[in-house]
DONUMI-946604 format. One record per residue: residue in three letters; z negated, y negated, x negated of N, C-alpha, C, O in turn. Coordinates in nm, 2 decimals, decimal comma. Example, Ala and Ser with C-alpha at 12.3 -4.5 7.8 and 13.67 -1.06 7.14 Angstrom:
   aa     npz     npy     npx    capz    capy    capx     cpz     cpy     cpx     opz     opy     opx
  ALA   -0,78    0,57   -1,32   -0,78    0,45   -1,23   -0,78    0,33   -1,32   -0,85    0,33   -1,42
  SER   -0,71    0,22   -1,28   -0,71    0,11   -1,37   -0,79    0,00   -1,29   -0,80   -0,11   -1,34
This chain:
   aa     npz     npy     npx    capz    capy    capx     cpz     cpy     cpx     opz     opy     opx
  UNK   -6,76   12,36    4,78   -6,85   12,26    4,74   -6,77   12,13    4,72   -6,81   12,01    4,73
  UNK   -6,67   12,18    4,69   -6,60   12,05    4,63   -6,53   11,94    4,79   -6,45   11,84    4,81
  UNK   -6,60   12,01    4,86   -6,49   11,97    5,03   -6,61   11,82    5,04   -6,60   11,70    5,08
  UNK   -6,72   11,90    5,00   -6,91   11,81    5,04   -6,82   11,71    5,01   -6,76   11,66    5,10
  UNK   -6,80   11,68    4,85   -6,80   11,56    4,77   -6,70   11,47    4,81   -6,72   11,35    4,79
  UNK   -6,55   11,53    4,90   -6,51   11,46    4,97   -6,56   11,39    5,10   -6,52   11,28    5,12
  UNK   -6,64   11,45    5,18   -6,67   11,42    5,28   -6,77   11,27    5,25   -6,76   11,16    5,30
  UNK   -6,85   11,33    5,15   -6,93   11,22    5,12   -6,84   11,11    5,06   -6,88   11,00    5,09
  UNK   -6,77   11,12    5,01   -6,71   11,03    4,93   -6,61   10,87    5,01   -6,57   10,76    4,99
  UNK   -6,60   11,00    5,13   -6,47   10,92    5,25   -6,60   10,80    5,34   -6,58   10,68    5,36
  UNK   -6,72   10,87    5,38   -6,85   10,85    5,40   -6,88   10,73    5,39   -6,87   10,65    5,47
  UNK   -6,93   10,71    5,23   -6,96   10,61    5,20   -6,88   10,53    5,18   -6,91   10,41    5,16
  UNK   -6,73   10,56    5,18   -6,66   10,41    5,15   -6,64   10,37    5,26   -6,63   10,24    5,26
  UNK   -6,62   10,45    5,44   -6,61   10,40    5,54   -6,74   10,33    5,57   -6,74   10,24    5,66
  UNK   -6,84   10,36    5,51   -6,99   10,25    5,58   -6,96   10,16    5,52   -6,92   10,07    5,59
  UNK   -6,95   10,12    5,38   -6,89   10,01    5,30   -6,81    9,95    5,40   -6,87    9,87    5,47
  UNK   -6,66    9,97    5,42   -6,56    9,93    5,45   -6,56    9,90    5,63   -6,46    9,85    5,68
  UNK   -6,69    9,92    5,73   -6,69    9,85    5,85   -6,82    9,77    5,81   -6,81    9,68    5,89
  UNK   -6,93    9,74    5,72   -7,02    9,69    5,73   -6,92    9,58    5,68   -6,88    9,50    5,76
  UNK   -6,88    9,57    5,57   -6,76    9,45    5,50   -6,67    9,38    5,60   -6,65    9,26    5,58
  UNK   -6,61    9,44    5,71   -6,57    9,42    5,82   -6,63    9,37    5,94   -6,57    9,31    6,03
  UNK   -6,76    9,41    5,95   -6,84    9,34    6,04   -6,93    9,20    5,97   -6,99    9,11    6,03
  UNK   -6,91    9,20    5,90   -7,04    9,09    5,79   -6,93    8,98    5,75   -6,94    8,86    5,79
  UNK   -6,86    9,01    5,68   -6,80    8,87    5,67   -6,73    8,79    5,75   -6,69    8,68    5,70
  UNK   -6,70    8,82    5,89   -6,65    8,74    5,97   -6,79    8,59    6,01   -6,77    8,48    6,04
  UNK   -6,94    8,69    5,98   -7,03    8,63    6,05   -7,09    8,54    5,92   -7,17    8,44    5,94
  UNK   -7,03    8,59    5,77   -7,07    8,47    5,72   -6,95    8,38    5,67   -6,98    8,30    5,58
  UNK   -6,86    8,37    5,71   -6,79    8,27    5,76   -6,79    8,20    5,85   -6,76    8,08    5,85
  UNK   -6,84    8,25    5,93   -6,92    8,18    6,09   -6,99    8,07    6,02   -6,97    7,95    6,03
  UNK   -7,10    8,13    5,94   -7,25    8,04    5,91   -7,17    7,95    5,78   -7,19    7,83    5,79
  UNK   -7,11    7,97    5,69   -7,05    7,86    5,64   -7,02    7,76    5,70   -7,04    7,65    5,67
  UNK   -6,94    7,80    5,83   -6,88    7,67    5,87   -6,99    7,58    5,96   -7,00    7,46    5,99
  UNK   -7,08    7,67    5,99   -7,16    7,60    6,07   -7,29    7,47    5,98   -7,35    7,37    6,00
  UNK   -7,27    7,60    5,82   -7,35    7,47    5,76   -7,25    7,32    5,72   -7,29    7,21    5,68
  UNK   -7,17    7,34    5,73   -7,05    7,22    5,70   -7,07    7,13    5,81   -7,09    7,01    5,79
  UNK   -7,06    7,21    5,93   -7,10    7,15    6,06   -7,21    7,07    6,06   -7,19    6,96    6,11
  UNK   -7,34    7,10    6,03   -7,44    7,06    6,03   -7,45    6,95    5,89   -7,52    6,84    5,90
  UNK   -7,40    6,97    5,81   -7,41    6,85    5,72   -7,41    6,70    5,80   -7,47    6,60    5,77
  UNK   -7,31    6,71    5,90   -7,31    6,59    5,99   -7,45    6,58    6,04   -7,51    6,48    6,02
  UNK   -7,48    6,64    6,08   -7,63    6,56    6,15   -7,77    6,57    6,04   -7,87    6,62    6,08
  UNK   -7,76    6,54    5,93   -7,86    6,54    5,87   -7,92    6,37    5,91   -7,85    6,29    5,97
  UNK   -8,09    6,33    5,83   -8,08    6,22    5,87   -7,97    6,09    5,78   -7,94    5,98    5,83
  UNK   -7,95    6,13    5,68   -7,84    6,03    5,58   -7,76    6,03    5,66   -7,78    5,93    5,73
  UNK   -7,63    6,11    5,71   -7,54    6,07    5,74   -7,53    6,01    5,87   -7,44    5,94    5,92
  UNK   -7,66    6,05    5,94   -7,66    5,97    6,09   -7,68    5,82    6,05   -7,62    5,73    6,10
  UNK   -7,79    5,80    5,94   -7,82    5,66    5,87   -7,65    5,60    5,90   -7,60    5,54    5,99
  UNK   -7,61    5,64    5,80   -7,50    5,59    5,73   -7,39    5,57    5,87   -7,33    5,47    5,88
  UNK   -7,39    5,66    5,94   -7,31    5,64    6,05   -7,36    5,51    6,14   -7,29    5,43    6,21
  UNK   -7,47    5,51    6,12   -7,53    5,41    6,25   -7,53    5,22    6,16   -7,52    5,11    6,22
  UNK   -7,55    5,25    6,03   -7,52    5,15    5,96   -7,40    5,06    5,97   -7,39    4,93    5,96
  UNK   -7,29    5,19    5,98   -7,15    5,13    5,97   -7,19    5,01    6,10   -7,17    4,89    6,08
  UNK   -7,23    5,07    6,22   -7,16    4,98    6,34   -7,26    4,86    6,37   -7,39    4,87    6,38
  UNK   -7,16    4,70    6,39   -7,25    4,63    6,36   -7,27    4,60    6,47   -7,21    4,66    6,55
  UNK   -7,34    4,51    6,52   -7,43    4,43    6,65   -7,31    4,38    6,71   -7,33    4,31    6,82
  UNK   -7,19    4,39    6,68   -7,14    4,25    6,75   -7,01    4,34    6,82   -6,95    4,31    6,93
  UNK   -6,99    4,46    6,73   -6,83    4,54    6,78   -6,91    4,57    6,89   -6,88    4,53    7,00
  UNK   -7,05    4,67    6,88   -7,09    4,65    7,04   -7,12    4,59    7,18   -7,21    4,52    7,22
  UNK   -7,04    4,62    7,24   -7,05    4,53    7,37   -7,19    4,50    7,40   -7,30    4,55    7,36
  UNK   -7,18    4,38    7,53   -7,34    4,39    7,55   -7,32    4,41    7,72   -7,25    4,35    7,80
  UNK   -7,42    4,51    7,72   -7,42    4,61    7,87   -7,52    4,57    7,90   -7,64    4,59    7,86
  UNK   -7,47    4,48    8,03   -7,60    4,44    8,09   -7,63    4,51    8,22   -7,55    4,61    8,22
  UNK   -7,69    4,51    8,32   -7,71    4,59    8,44   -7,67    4,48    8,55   -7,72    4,37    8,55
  UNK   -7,58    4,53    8,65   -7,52    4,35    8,77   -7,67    4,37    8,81   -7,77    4,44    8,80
  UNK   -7,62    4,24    8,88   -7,75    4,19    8,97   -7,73    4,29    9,12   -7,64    4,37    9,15
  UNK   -7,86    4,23    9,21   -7,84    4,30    9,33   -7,72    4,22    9,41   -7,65    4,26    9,49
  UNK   -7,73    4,15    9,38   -7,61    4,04    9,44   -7,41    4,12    9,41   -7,30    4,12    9,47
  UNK   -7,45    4,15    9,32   -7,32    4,19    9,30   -7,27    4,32    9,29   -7,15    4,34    9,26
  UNK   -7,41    4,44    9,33   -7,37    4,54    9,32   -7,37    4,58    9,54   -7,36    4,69    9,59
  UNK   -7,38    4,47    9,61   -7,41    4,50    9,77   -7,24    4,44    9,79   -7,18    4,43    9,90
């Protein structure tokens, strides 16, 4: 009887010990990805698009037909 209690015992700590192994790689995955995403919320695109002003932008215009033949 006493063999059960090992069997079971080795059992449950190996389901423990691959689900722990399978699972936290994937929530380290999704941490980084919410970090990731903090960039594109709408504040920081605000704030990103704030920074740049009218003028460091070039102004792109389209040539004429004259100058694209």
């Amino acid at each position: 009887m006493d063999s059960y209690y090992f069997v079971i015992g080795v059992t449950v700590i190996g389901f423990f010990a691959l689900a722990a192994a399978l699972l936290v790689p994937v929530y380290f995955f999704l941490k980084k990805e919410e970090r990731v995403a903090e960039n594109w919320t709408d504040e920081t695109i605000a704030d990103a698009n704030s920074t740049v002003s009218e003028e460091s932008v070039p102004d792109a215009t389209l040539p004429s037909r004259s100058q694209v033949s």
